[in-house]
C-alpha positions in Angstrom: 57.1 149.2 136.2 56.0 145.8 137.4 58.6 144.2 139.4 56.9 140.3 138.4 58.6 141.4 134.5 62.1 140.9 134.3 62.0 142.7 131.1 63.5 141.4 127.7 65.7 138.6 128.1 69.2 138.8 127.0 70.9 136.5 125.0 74.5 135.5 124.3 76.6 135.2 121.2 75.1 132.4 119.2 76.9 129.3 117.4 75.4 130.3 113.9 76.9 128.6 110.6 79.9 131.0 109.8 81.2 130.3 113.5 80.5 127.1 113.4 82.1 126.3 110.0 85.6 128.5 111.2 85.7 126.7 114.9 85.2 123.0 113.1 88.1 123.9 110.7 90.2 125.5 113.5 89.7 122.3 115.6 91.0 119.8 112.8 93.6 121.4 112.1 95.1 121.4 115.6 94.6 118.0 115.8 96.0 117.2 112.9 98.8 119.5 113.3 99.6 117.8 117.0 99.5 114.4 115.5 101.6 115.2 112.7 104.0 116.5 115.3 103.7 113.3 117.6 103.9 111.3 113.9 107.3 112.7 112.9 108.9 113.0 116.6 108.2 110.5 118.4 106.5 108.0 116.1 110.3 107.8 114.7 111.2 104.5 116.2 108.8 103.7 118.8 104.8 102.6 118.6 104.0 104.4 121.2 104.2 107.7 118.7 102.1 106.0 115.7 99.4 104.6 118.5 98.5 108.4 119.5 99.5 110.3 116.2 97.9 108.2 113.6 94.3 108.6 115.1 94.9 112.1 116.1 95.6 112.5 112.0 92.5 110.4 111.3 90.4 112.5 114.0 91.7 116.0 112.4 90.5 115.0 108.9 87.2 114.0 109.9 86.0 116.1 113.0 85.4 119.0 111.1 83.4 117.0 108.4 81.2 115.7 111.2 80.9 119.2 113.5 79.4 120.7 109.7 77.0 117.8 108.9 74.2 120.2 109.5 75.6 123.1 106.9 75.0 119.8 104.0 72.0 119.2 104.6 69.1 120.7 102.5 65.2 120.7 103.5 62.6 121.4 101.1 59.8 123.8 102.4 56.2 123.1 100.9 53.2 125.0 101.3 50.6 127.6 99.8 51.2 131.1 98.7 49.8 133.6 100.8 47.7 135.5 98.3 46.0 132.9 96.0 46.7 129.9 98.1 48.2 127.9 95.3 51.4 124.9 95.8 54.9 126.5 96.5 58.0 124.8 96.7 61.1 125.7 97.3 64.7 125.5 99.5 65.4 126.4 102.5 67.9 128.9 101.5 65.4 130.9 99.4 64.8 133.9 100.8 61.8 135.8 98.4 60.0 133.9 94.9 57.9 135.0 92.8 54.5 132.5 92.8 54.0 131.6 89.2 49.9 131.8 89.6 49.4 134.8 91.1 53.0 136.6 89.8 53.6 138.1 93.7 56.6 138.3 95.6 56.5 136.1 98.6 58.6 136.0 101.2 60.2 132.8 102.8 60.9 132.8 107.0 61.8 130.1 109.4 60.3 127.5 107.1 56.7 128.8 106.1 55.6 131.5 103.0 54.5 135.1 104.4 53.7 138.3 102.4 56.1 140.6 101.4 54.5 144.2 102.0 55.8 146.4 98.5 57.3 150.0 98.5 
């Protein structure tokens, strides 16, 4: 074994979209739980409540709507098929097609058209 290879790196837990989606959710609702709390106690009769509880309210409504701006967004991947080179287009959430020249399954990774190898 060479001791210059540190081998295959390891990698942690990623932030992928399920995670993401449940964390942005679990954050607004704190907030807006704590400054509904801070609305209705102390925000009874003094400002000093409504000044921290009303944005907290505010910030728990939107927060998560901004932390999953990414999950709305659709890209549109163009390109050729891999067996008889004609125009594909399609979403980024497809995951096979079928060409319409050529009638062959093709396969859709990490933004570009690959071959699907048949069983």
């Amino acid at each position: 074994m060479d001791v210059s290879d540190p081998g295959p790196e390891k990698t942690g837990p990623t932030f992928d979209s399920a995670y993401s989606f449940s964390f942005s959710i679990a954050i607004g609702l704190l907030l807006f739980i704590a400054g509904l709390i801070i609305v209705l106690t102390i925000g009874q009769g003094a400002t000093i409540g409504l000044i921290f509880g009303i944005p907290l309210l505010v910030t728990g409504l939107v927060l998560p709507l901004f932390m999953m701006r990414d999950l709305f967004r659709k890209s549109d991947i163009v390109g050729q098929c891999p067996y008889c080179q004609a125009r594909l287009e399609t979403s980024d959430a497809t995951l096979r097609l079928r060409c319409p020249s050529c009638n062959n399954v093709v396969g859709v990774k990490e933004g570009a058209f690959h071959r699907v190898e048949h069983s």
